[in-house]
N, C-alpha and C positions, 0 to 999 in steps of 0.2 A: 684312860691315861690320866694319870694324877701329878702332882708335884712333889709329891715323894721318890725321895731318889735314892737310887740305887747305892749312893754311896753318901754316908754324912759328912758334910763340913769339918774340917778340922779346926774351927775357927769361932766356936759359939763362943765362948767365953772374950775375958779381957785381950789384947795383943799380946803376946810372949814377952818375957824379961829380953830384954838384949835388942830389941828391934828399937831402932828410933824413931817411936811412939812421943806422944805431946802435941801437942796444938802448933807449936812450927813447924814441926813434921808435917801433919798435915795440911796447913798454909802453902809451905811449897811443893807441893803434890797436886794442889789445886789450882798453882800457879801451873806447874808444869802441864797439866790438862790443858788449863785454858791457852796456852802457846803452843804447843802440839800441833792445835788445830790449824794454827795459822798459815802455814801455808795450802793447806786445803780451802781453807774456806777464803783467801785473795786468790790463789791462782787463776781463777775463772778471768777477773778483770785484768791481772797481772799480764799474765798470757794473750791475751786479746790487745792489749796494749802494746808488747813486745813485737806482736807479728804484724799488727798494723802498720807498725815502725819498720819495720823489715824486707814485707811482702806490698803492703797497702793494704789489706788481706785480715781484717779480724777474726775474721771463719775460722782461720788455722788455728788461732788457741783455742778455740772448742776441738781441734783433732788432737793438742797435745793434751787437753786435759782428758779425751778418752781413752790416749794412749797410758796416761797415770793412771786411770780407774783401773782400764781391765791388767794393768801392770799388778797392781795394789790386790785383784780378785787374783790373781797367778799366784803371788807371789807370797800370800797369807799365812797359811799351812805349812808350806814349806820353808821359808823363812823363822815361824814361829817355832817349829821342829827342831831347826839346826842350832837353838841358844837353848837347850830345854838343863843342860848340864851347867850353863851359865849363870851367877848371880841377875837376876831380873834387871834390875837398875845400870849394871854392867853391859847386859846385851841391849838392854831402852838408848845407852848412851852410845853405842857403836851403831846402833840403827838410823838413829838421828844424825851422825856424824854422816852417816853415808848420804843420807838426804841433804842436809847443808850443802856437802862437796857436789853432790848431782847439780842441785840447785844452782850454787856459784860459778861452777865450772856451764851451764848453759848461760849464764849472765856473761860470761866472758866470750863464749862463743859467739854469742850472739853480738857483741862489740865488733868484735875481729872481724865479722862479717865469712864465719866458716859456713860451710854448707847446710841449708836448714835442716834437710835429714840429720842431723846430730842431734839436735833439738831433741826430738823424738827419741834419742836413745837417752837422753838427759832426765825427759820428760818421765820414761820407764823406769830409768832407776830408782830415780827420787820417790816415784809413785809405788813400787814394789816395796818397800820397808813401812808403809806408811799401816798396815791393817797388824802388822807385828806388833809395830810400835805401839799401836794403843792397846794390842792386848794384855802387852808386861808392863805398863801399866799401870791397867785397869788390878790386873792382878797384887801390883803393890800395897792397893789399896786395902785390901784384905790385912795385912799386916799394921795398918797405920789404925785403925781404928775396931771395935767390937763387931761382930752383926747386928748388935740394936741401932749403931751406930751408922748403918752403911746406907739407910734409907737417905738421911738426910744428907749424907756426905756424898750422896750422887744425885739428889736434887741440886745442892751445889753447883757440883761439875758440870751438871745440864744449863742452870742458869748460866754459866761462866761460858759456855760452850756457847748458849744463843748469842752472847754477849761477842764476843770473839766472831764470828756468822755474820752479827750485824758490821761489826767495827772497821774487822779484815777489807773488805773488799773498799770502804771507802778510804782507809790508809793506804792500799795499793793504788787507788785511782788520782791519788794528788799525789804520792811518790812519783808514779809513773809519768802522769804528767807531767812533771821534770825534765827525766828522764827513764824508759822503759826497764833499762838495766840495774837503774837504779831501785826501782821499783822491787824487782827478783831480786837484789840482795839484799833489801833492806826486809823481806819476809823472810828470805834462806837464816836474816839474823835473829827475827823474833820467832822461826821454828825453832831455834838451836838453844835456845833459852834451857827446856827438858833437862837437858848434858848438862848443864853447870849446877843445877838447883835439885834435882828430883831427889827422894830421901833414899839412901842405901839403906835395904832390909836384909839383913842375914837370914832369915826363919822364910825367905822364895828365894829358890833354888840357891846354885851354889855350890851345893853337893852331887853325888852321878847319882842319876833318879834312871831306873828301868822304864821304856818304854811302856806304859802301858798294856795289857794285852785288850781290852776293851776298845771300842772304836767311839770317837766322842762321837760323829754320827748317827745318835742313838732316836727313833720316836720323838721322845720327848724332846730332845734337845733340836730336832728338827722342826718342831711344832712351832716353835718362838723364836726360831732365824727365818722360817717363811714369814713368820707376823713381821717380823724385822724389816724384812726384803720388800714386805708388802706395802710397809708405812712410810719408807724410806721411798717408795714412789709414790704414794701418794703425794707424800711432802716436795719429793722436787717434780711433782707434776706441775703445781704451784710456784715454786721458785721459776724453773726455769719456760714456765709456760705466761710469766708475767706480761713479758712482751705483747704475747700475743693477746692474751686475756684483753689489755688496757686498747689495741687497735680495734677490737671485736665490739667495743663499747663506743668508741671514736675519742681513745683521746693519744694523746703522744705518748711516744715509748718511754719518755720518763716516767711519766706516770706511771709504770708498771710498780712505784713502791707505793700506790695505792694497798697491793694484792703483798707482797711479799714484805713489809715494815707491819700489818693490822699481825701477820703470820708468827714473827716472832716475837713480838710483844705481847701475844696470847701463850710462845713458847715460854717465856722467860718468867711469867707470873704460873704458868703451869709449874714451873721448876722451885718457884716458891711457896706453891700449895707444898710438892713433895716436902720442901726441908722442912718445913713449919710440922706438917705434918707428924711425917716420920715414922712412920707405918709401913708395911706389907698389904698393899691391896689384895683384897679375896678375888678369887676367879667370878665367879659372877660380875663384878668389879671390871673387871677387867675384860670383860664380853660385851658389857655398854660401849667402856671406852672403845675398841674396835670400830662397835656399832656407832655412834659418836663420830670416830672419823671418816667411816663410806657414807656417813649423813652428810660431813662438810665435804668432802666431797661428789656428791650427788648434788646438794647444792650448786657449789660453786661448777656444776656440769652442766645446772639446768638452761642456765644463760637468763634467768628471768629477768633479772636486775644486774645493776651494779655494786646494791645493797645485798642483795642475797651469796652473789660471790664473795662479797667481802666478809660477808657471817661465815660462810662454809670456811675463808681461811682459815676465820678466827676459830672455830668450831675444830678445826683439824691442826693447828696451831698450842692449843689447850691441852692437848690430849698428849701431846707429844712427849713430854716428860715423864709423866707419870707414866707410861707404857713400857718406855726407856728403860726406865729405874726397873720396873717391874721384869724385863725383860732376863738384866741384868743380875738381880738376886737369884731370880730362880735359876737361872743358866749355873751359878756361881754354886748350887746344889747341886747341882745334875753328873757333875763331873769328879773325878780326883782333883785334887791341888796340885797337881804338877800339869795337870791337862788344862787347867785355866785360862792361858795364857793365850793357850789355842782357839777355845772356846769364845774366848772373845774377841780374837783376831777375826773371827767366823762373822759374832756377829757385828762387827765393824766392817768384815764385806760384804753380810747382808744387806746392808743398808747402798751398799755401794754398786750391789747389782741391782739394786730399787732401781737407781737412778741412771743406770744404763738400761735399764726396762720401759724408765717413763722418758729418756730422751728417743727412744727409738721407736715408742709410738707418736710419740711427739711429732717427730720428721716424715711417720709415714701417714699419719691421720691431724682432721682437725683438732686444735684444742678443744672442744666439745666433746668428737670423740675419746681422746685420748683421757681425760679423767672423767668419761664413762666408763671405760676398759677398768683404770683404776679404782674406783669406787664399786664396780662389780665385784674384781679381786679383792676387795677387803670387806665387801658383806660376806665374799664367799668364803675367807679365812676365819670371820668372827664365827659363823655356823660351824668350820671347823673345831676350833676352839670350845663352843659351848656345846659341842658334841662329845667331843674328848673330855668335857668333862662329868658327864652325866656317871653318876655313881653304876660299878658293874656287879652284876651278880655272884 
């Protein structure tokens, strides 16, 4: 299995005439990435805050944000399907709208004191548009800048991304503090940001595009949403096992941003090796980094130190971007241009069943255990990887 694919880019060259191409173009493209995210990446404390205030009960916002996850895994494919006839920036801004109103209307709910089971329906909607939304997009991006272009312009996104990851949760934690409601609207408004700013591309969709007769489901394109799937628990093996990490060592559960602040600060300079960079990593390349991450994570398994965990973050923290990106081009080969969209709605839930995979060892194994499990799954995917690409006869 190679990286040659089955169908070429339509897109080597410059952007097309007529697209709004330019440097604000792309500015707010990259604004719109970085706000996207935000209600994913506060909702964890957002929610936790809401239901404290509600129930006494923070547990529950860990049900509504799993009820968003596997809403968001349901909801991917099929959702990204039903806009494929649609202008991309058009159906990105009706996606978003829907999550805003999910959003706001559980803010309100939650006031009134309506029954918590609503929540949970609030929590699904909001969270079902969300693996769409990034995939029309990610695919805009294609139209805003070159292919020599796109390395750097999703280094970027990555940095902007960690940056957003870090920021989010502690702007939810002093809104919220407030108040909780306040908290969810004041994310429902820095999601919605997308809708007013992202760049209209005529040259993605627009026009009635034929389904496909191919199925994106192809080998190849399944080889690097398992890495996806894979990395995305390693990574919240670590996030969400910080807690536990920092009680295993004997210190208070604040500390747990020993383990997850070393994590994206090694994310966010990884995200500026890519820009700087600017390249296409070779597969070889790209068989370390794997290897690289079931390293920090093997580390941060072995429990030697409190220094050794923190290198494994860091070690798996590094790698993170650059795989991302990598991830991201080749996917961006593999498919038609009108199957894009989908294709990375994919791998945005890859990443999303990662972390329904590392919380659910999580709950049933020790943290020890559980990013041993992980760090297995990711030697065993890199051997994948460097198998798949040995030259065939």
């Amino acid at each position: 299995m190679t990286d040659r694919p089955d169908v070429q880019a339509d897109d080597s060259g410059p952007p097309p005439e007529g697209s709004p191409t330019g440097r604000w173009s792309l500015l707010r493209w990259f604004a719109s990435s970085a706000t996207l995210n935000v209600p994913q990446a506060a909702s964890p404390v957002a929610f936790a805050l809401l239901t404290l205030g509600l129930t006494g009960d923070a547990s529950q916002g860990a049900a509504l944000i799993l009820v968003m996850t596997l809403a968001q895994v349901l909801g991917a494919v099929p959702i990204t399907r039903l806009g494929r006839n649609v202008a991309a920036a058009r159906y990105l801004q009706l996606l978003v709208s829907i999550r805003t109103i999910a959003l706001v209307l559980m803010a309100a709910l939650a006031f009134f004191g309506i029954p918590f089971v609503w929540l949970f329906v609030c929590a699904a909607i909001a969270g079902s548009v969300n693996g769409a939304a990034f995939g029309y997009l990610r695919s805009i991006l294609n139209s805003l800048t070159s292919t020599a272009g796109l390395p750097r312009a999703l280094g970027i996104a990555a940095t902007l991304g960690e940056v957003t990851f870090v920021l989010s949760p502690v702007i939810a934690s002093g809104l919220g503090s407030i108040s909780p409601t306040f908290g969810i609207l004041a994310l429902a408004a820095l999601g919605f940001v997308p809708c007013l700013i992202v760049p209209h591309v005529a040259s993605v969709h627009g026009e009635k595009v034929q389904p496909a007769r191919t199925s994106v489901l192809t080998p190849a394109v399944g080889l690097w949403l398992l890495c996806a799937t894979v990395g995305g628990a390693v990574v919240a093996s670590i996030e969400i096992g910080a807690v536990a990490l920092a009680l295993k060592f004997g210190y208070e559960p604040a500390l747990a941003i020993m383990f997850t602040v070393p994590l994206c600060i090694a994310s966010i300079s990884g995200g500026i090796w890519v820009s700087v960079f600017n390249r296409r990593l070779s597969r070889p390349v790209v068989v370390l980094l794997l290897l690289l991450m079931a390293v920090g994570a093997t580390l941060a398994a072995s429990g030697l130190s409190l220094a050794t965990t923190i290198v494994g973050a860091v070690v798996i923290g590094s790698v993170i971007a650059p795989l991302g990106t990598y991830y991201s081009l080749t996917l961006d080969t593999l498919v038609l241009p009108e199957k894009r969209a989908e294709v990375f709605a994919l791998l945005r839930t890859g990443n999303a069943v990662g972390v329904i995979f590392a919380s659910s060892v999580l709950t049933a194994f020790s943290i020890t255990a559980a990013l041993g499990a992980v760090a297995a799954s990711m030697f065993a995917t890199a051997l994948l990887v460097a198998a798949a690409s040995l030259p065939k006869r």
